[in-house]
N, C-alpha and C positions, 0 to 999 in steps of 0.2 A: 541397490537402487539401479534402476535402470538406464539408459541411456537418454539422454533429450535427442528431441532432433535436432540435427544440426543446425544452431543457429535459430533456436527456438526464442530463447531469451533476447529482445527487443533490446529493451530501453530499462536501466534502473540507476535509481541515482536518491542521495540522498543530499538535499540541497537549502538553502535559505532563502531562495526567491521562490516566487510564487507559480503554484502547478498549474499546469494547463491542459483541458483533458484533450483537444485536438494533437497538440505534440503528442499524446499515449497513441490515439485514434490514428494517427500518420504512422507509428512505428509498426502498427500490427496490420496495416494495410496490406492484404494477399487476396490474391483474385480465386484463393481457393479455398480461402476462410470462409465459409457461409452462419457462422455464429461471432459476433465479439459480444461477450459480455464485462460490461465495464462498474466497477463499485467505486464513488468518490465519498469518500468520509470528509465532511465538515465540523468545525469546530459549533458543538450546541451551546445554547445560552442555561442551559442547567445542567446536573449530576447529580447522582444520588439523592435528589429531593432539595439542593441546594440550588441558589443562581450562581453562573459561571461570568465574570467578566471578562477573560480570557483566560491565553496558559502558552505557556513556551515548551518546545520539548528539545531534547539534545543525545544527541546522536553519540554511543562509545566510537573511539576513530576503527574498532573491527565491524562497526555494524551493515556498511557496503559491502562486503566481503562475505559475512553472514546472509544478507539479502541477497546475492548472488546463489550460495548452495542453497537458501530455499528456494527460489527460481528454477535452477536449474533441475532440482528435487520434482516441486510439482508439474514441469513442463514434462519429465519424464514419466513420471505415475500417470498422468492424462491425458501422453500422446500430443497433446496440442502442439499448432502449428506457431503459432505466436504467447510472449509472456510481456509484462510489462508491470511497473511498479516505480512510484516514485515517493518519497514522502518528505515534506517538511521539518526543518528545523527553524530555532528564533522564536521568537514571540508573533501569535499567530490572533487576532480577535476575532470576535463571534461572525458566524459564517464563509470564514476564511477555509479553505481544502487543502486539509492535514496530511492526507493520504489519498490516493489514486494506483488501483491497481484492475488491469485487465486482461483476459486473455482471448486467444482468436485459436479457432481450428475450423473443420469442418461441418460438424454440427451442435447444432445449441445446446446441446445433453452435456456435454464434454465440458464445453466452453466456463458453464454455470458452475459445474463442479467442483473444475479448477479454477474457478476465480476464487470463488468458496474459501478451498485448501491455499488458494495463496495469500488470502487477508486474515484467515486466523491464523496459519502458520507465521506469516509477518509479526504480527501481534503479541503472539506467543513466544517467537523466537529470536528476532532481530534486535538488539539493546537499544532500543530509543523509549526514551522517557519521558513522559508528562506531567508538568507540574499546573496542576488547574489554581488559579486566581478565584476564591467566590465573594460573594455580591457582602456576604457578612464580616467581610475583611480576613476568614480563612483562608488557608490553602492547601495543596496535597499534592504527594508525588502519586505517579498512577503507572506499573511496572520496574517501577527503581529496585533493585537488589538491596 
């Protein structure tokens, strides 16, 4: 893996109150960034063909630590100037924003890319779990080991 730049990595946290996408938008603020692309994932009112009434998810205590080396991964695979990433724990209801990840460089091709690579790779690889609530009195874990 390659190096980040220095100081690539913003802002990541994984917390129980609620995200805010100008807190992300303030961290990657650089006057040389001409791209931020930003993805906010909301909690939907359905899944798989079911109704969702909420869903809590829950963080393993290595999953910061984890979100860090993929940060620090894709800021260095895609050169980017800025990285950022915050995601939700606790019980979250319909239209609440579960995750917020963005990155800043100097142009939009990058930018897109690496946001891309840093919400699947989130997704993929960080241990936070979701347990979805549906509307037929089911539930499900969604990522759990």
């Amino acid at each position: 893996m390659a190096e980040p730049k220095k100081g690539a990595v913003k802002l990541l946290d994984i917390r129980e109150t609620a995200l805010d996408v100008t807190e992300v938008m303030d961290a990657l603020d650089d006057d040389a960034s001409g791209g931020v692309t930003l993805f906010v994932g909301r909690v939907r009112d359905h899944d798989g063909g079911k109704g969702v009434t909420g869903l809590d998810y829950q963080a393993h205590p290595t999953a910061l630590a984890r979100l860090t080396e993929v940060a620090e991964k894709v800021a260095a695979d895609h050169g980017v100037a800025g990285v950022a990433a915050v995601h939700r724990t606790g019980h979250l209801d319909i239209g609440d924003i579960a995750v917020i990840v963005a990155t800043a460089s100097g142009h939009r091709g990058e930018a897109f890319a690496a946001s891309r690579d840093l919400i699947d790779t989130l997704k993929a690889e960080v241990p936070i779990w979701k347990h979805q609530v549906f509307t037929d009195g089911t539930d499900e874990w969604v990522g759990a080991p």
